[in-house]
The first five atom37 places (N, CA, C, CB, O) and aatype in JSON, in Angstrom:
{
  "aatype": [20, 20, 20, 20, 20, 20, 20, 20, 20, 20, 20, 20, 20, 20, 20, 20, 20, 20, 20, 20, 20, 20, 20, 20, 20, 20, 20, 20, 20, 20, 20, 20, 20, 20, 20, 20, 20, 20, 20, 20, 20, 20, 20, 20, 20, 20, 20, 20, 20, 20, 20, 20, 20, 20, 20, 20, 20, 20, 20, 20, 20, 20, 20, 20, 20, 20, 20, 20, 20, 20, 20, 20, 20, 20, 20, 20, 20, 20, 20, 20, 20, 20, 20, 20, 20, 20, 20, 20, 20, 20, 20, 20, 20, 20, 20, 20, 20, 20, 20, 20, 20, 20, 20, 20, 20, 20, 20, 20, 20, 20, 20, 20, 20, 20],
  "atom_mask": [
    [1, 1, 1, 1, 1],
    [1, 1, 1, 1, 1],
    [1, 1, 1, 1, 1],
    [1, 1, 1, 1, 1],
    [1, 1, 1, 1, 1],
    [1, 1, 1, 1, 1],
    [1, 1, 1, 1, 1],
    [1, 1, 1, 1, 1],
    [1, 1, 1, 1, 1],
    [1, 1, 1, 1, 1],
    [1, 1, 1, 1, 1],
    [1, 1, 1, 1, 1],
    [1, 1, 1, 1, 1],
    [1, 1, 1, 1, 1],
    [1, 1, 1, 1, 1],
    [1, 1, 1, 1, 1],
    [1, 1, 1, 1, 1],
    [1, 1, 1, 1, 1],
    [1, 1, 1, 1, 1],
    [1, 1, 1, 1, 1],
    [1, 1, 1, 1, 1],
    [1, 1, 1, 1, 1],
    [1, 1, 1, 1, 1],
    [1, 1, 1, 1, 1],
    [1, 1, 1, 1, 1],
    [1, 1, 1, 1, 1],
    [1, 1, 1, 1, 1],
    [1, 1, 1, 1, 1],
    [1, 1, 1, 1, 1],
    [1, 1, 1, 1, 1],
    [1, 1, 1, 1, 1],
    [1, 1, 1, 1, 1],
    [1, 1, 1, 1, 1],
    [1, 1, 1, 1, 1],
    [1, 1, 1, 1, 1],
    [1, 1, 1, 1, 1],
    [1, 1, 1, 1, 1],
    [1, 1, 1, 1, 1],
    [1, 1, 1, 1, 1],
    [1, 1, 1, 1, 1],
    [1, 1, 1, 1, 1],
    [1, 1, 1, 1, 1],
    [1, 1, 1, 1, 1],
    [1, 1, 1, 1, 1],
    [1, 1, 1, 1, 1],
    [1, 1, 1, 1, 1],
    [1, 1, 1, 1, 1],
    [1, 1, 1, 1, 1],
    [1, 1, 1, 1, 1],
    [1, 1, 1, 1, 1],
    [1, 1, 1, 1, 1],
    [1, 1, 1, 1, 1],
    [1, 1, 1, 1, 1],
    [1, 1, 1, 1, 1],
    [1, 1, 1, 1, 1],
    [1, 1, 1, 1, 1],
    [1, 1, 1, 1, 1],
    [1, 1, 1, 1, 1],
    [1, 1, 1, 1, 1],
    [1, 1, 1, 1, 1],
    [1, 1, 1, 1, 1],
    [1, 1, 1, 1, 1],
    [1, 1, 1, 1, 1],
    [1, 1, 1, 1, 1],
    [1, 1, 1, 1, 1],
    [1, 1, 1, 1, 1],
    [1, 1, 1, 1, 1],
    [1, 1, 1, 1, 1],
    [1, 1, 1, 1, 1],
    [1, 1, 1, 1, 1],
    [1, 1, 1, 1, 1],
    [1, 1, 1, 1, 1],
    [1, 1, 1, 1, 1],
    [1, 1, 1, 1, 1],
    [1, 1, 1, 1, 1],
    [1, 1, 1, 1, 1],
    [1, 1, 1, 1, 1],
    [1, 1, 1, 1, 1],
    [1, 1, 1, 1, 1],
    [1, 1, 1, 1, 1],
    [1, 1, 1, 1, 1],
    [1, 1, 1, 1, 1],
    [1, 1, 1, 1, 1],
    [1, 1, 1, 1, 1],
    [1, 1, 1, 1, 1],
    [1, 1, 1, 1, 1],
    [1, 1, 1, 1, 1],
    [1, 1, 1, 1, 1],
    [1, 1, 1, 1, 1],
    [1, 1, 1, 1, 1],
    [1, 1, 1, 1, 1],
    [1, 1, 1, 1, 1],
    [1, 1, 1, 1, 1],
    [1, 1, 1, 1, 1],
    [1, 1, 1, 1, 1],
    [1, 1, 1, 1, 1],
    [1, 1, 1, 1, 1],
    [1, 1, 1, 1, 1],
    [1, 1, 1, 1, 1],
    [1, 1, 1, 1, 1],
    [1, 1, 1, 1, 1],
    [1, 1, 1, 1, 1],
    [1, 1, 1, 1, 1],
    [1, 1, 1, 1, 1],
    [1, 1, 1, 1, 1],
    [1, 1, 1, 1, 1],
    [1, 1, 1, 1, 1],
    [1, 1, 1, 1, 1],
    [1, 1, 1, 1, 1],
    [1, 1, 1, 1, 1],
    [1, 1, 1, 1, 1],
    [1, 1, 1, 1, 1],
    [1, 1, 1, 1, 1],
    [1, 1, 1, 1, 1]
  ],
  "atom_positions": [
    [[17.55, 13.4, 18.16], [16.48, 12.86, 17.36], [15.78, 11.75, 18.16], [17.02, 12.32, 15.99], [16.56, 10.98, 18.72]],
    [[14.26, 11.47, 18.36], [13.84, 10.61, 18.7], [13.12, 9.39, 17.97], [13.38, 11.09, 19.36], [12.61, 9.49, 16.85]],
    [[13.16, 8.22, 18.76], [12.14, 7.69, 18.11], [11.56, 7.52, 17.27], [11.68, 7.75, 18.28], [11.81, 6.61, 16.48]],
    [[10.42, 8.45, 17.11], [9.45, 8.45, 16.46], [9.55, 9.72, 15.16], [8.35, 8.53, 17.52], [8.63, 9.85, 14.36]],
    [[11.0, 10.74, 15.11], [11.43, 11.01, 14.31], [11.91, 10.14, 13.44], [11.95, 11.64, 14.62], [11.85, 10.34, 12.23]],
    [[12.53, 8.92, 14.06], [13.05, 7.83, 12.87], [12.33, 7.24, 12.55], [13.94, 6.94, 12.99], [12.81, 6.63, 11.6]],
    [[11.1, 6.87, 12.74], [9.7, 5.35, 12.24], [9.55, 6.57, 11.32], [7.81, 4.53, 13.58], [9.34, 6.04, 10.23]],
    [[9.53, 8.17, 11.1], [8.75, 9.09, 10.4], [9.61, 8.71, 9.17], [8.66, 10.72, 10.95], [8.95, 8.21, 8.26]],
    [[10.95, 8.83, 8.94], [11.71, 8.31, 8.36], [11.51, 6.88, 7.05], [12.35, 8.15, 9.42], [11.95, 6.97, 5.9]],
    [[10.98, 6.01, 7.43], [10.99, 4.49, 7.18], [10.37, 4.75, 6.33], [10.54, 3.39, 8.04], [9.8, 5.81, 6.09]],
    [[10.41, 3.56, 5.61], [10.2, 3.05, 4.14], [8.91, 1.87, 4.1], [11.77, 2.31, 3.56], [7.84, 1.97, 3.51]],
    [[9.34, 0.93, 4.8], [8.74, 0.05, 4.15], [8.38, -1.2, 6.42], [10.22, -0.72, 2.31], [9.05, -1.49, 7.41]],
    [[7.0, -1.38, 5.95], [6.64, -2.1, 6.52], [7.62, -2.88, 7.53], [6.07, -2.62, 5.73], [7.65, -2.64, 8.74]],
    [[8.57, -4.0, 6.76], [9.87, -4.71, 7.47], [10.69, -3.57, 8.39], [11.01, -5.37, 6.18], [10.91, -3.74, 9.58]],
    [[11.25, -1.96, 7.34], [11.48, -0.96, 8.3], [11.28, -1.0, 9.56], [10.96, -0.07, 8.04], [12.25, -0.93, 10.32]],
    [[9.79, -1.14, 10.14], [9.57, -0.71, 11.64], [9.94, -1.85, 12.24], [8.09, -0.25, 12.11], [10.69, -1.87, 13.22]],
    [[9.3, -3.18, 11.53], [9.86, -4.45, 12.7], [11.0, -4.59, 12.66], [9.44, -5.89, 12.58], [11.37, -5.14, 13.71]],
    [[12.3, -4.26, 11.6], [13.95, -4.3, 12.1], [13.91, -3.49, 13.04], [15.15, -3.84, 11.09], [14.39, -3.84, 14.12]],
    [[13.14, -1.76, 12.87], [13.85, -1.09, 13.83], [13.53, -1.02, 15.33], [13.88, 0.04, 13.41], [14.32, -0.75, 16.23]],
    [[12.47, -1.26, 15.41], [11.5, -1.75, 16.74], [11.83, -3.26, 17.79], [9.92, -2.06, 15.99], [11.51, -3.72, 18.88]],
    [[12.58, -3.54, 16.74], [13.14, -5.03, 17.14], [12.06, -6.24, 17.21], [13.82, -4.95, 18.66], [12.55, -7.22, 17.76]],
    [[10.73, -6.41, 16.78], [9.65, -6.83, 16.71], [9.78, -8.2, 15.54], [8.74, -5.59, 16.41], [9.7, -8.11, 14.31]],
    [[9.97, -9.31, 16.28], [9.45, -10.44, 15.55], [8.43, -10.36, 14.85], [9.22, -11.34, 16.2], [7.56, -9.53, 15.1]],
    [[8.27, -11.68, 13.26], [6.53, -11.52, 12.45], [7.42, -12.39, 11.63], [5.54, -9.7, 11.62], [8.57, -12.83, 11.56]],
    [[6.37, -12.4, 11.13], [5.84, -13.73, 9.65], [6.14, -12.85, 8.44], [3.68, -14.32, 9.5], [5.64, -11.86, 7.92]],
    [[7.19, -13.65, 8.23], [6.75, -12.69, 6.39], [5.36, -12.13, 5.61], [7.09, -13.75, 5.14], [4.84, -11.1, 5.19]],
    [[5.08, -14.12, 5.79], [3.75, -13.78, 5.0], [2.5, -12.82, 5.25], [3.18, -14.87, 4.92], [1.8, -12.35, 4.36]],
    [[2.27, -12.54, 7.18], [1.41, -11.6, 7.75], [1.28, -10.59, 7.01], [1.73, -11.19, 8.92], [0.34, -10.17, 6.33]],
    [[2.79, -10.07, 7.3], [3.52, -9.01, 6.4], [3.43, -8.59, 5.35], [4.4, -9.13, 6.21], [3.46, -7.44, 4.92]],
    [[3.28, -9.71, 4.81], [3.54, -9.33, 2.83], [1.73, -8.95, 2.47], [4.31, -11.46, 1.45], [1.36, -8.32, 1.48]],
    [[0.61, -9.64, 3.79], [-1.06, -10.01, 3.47], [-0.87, -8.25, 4.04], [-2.32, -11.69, 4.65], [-0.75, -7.25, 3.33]],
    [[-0.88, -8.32, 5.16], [-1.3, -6.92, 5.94], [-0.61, -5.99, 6.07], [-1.59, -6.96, 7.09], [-1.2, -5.18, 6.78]],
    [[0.45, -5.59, 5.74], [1.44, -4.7, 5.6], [1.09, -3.23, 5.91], [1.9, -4.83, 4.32], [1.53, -2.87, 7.0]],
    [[0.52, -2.43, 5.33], [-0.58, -1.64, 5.68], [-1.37, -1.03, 6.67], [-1.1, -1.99, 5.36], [-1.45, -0.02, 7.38]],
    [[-1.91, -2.04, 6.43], [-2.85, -2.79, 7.95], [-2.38, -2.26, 9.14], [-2.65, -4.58, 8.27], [-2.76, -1.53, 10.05]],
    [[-1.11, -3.09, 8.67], [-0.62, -3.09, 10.8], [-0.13, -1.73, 10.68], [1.07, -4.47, 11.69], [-0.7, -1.08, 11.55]],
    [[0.66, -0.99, 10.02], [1.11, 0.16, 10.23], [-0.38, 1.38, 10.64], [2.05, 0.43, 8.81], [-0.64, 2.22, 11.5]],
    [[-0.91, 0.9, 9.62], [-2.22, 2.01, 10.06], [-3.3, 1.69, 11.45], [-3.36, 2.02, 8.6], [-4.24, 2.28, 11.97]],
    [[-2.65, 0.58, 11.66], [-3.38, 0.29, 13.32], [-2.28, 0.89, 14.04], [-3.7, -1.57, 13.95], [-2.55, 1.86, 14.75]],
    [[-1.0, 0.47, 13.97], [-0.23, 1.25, 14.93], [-0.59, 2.32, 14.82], [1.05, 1.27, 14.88], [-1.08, 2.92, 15.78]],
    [[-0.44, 2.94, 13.47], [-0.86, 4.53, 13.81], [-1.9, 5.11, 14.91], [-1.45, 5.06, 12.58], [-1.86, 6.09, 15.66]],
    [[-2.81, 4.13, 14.68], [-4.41, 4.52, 15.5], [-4.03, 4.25, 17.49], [-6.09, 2.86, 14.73], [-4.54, 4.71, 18.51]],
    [[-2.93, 3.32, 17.22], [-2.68, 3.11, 18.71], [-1.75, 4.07, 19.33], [-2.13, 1.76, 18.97], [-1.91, 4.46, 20.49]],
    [[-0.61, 4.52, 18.43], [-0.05, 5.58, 19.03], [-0.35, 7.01, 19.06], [0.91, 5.52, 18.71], [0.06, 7.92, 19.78]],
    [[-1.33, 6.95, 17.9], [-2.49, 8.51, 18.39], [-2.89, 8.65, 19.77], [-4.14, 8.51, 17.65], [-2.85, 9.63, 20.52]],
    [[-3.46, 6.96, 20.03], [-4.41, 7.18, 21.33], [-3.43, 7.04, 22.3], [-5.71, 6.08, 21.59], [-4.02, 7.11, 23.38]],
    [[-2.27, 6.88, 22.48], [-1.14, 6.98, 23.92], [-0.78, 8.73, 24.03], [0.76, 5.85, 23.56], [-0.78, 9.73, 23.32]],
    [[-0.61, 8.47, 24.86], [0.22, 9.95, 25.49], [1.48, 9.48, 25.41], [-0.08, 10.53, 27.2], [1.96, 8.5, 25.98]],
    [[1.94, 10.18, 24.71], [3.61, 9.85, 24.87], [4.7, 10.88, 25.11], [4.12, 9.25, 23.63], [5.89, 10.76, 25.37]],
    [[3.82, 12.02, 24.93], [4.65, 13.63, 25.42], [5.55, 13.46, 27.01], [3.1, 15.14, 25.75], [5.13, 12.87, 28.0]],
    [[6.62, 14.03, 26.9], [7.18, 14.16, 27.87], [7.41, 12.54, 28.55], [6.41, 15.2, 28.62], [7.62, 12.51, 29.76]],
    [[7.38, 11.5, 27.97], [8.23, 10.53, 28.32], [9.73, 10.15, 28.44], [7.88, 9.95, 27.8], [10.48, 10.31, 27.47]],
    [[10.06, 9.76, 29.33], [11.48, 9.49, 28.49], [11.5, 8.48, 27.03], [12.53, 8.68, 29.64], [10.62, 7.76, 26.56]],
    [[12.57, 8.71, 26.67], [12.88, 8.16, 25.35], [12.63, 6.39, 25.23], [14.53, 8.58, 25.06], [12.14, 5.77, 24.29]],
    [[13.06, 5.96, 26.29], [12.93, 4.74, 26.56], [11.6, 3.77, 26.85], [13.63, 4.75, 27.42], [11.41, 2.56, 26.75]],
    [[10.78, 4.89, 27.25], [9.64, 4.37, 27.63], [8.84, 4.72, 26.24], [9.08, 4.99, 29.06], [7.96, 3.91, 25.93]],
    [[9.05, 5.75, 25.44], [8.6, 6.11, 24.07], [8.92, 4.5, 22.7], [9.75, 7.81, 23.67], [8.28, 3.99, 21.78]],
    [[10.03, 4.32, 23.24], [10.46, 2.97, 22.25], [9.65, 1.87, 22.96], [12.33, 2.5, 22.22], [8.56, 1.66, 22.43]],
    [[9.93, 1.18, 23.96], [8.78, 0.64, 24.42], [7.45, 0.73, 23.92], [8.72, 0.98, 25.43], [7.09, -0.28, 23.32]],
    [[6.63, 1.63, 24.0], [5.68, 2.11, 23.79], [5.32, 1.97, 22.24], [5.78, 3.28, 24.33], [4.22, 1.54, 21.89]],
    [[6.44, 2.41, 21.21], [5.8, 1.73, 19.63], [6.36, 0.85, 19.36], [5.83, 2.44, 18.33], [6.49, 0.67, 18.14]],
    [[7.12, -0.36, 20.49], [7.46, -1.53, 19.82], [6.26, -2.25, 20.26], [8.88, -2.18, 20.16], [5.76, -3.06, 19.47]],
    [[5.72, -2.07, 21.43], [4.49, -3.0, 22.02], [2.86, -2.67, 20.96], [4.21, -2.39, 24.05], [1.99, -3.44, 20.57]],
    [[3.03, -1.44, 20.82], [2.0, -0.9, 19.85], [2.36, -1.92, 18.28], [2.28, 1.11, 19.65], [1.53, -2.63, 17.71]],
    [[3.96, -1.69, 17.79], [3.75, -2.44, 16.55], [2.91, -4.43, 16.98], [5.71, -2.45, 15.76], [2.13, -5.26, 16.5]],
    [[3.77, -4.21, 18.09], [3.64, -6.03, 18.45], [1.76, -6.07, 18.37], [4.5, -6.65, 20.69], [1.14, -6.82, 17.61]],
    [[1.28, -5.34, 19.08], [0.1, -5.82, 19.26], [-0.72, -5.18, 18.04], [-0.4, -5.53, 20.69], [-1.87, -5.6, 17.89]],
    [[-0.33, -4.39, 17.33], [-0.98, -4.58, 15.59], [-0.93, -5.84, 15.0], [-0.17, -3.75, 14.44], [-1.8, -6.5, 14.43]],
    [[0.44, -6.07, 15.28], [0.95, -7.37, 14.33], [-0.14, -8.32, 14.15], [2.22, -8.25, 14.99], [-0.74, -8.81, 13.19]],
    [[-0.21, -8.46, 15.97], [-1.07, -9.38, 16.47], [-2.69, -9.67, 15.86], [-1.09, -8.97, 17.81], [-3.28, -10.68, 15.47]],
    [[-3.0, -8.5, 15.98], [-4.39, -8.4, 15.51], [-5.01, -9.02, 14.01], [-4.59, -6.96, 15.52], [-6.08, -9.55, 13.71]],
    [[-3.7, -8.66, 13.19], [-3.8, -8.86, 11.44], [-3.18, -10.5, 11.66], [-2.5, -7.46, 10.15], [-2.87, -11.0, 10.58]],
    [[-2.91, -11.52, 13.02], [-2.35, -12.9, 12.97], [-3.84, -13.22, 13.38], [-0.9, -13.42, 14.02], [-4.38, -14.06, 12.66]],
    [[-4.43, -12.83, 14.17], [-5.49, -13.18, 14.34], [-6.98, -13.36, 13.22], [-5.54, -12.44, 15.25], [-7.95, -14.09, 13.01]],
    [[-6.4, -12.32, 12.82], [-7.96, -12.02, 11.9], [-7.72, -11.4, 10.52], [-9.07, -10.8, 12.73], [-6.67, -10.75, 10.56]],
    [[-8.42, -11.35, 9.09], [-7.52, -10.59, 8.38], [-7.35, -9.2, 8.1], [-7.56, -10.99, 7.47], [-7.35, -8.55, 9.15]],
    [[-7.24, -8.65, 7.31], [-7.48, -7.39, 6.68], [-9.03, -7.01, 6.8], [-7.0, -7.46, 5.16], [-9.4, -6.17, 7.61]],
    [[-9.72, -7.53, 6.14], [-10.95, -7.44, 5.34], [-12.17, -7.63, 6.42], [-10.95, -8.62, 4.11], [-13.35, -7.3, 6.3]],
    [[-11.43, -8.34, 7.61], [-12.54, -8.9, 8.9], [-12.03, -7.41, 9.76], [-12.05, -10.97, 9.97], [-13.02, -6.72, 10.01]],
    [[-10.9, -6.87, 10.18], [-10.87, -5.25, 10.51], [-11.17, -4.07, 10.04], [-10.02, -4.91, 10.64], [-11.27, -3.02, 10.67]],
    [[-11.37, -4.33, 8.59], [-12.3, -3.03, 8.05], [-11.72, -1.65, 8.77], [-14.11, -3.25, 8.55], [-12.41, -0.79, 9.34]],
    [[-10.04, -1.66, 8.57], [-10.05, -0.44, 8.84], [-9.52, 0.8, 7.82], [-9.42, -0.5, 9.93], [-9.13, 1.94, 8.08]],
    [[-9.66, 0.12, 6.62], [-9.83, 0.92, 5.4], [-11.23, 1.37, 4.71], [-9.16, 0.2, 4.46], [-12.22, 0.93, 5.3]],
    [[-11.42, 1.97, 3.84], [-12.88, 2.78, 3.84], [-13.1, 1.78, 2.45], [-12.92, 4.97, 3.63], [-14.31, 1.75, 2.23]],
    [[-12.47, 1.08, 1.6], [-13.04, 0.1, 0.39], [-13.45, -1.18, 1.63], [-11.54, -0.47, -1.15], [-14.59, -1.63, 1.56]],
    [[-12.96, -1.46, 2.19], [-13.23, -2.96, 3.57], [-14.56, -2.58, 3.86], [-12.11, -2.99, 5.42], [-15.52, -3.28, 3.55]],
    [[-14.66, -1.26, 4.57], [-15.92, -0.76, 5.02], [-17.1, -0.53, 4.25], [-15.72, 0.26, 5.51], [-18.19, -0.33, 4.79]],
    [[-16.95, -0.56, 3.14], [-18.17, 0.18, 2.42], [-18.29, -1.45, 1.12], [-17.55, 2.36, 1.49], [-19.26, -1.69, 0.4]],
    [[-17.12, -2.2, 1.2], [-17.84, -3.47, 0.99], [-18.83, -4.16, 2.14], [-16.77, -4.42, 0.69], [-19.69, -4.93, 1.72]],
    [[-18.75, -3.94, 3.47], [-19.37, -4.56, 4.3], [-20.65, -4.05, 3.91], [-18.92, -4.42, 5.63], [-21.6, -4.7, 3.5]],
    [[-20.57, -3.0, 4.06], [-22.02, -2.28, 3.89], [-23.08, -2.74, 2.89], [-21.81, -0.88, 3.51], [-24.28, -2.95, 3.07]],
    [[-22.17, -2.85, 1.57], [-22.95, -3.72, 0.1], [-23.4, -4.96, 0.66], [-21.81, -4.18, -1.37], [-24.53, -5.31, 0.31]],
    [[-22.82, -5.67, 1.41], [-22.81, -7.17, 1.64], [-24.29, -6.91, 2.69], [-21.05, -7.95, 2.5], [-25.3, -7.55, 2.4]],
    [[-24.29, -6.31, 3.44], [-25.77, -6.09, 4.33], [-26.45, -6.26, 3.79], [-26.26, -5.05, 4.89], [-26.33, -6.05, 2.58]],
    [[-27.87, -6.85, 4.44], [-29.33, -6.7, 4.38], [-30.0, -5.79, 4.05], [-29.79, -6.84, 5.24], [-30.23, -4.78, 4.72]],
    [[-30.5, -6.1, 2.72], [-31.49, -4.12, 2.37], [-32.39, -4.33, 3.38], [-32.7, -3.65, 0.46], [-32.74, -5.39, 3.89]],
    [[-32.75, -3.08, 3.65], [-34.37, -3.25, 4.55], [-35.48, -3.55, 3.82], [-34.93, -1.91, 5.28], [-35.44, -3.65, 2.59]],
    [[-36.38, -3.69, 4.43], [-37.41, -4.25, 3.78], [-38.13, -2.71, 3.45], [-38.3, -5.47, 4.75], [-38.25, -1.71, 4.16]],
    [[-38.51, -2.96, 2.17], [-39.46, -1.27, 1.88], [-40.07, -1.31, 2.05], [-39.84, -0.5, 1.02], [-40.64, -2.26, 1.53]],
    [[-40.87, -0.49, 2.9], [-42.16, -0.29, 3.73], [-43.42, 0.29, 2.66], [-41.8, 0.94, 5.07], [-43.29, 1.42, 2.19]],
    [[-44.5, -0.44, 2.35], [-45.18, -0.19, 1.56], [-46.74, 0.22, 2.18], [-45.01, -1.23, 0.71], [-47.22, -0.7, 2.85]],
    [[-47.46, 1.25, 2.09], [-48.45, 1.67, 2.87], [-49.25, 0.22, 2.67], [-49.2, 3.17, 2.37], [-48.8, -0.75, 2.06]],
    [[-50.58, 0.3, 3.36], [-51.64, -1.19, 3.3], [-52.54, -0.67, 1.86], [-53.02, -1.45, 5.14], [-52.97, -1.34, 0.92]],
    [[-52.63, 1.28, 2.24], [-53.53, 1.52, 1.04], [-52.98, 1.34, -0.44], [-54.0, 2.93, 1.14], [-53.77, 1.34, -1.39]],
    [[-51.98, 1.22, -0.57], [-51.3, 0.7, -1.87], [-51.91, -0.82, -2.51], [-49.63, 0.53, -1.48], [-52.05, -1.39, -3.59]],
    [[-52.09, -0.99, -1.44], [-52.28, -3.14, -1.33], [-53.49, -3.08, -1.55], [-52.01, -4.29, 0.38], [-53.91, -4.24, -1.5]],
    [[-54.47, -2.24, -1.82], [-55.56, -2.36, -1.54], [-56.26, -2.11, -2.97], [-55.87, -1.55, -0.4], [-56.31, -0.92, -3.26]],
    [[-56.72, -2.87, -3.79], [-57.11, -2.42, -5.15], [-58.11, -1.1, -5.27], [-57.81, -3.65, -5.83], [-58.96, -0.89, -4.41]],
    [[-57.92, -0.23, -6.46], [-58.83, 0.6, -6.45], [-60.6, 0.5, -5.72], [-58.74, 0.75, -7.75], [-61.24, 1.29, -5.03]],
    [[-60.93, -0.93, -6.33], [-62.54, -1.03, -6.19], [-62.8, -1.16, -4.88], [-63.26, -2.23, -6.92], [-63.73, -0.53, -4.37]],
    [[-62.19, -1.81, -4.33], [-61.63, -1.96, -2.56], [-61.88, -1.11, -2.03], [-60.26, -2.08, -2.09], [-62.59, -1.19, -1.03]],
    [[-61.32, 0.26, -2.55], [-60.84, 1.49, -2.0], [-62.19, 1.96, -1.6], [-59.96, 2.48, -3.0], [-62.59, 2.07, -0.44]],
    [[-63.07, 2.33, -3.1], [-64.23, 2.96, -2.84], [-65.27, 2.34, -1.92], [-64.75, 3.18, -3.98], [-66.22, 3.01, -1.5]],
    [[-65.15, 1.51, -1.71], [-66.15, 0.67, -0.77], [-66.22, 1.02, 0.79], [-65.73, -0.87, -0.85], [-66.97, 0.39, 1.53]]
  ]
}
């Protein structure tokens, strides 16, 4: 069994940092919990990890959890927007554009005929 058969395994957030051996903050934890797991996810999509040895595979999602961790110590949830309610509040929060209104609109009827 490898690795990443056992993180498939896990339960709960604390899960990966006991088993990864990965220091953190409760509180990070208890804010971003989520978060960091679904960034790891996104980081160990993007590694190649086929045909590694095993060792270099653990390596590989303890440094991935570490530097999730990292990201959600730095900044919060809501400033990574990497959930689709985060994202599509940003979007509400934007600038409408300005509605583009022809000049002949602006222009009173009597105007017009002239």
């Amino acid at each position: 069994m490898s690795i990443l058969d056992d993180l498939r395994k896990l339960s709960s957030a604390e899960d990966f940092f006991e088993t990864l051996g990965v220091e953190r903050d409760p509180g990070v934890v208890r804010v971003a919990r989520l978060h960091v797991l679904k960034r790891m996810g996104q980081y160990i999509a993007g590694a190649w990890l086929d045909g590694l040895p095993e060792e270099q595979v653990v390596a590989a999602c303890k440094s991935h959890l570490a530097k999730a961790y990292d990201d959600f110590v730095a900044s919060s949830p809501i400033e990574q927007r990497l959930f689709e309610a985060h994202q599509d509040a940003a979007k509400s929060k934007a600038k409408p554009e300005k509605p583009f209104v022809p000049r002949d609109l602006l222009i009173d009827a009597d105007t017009r005929a002239l």
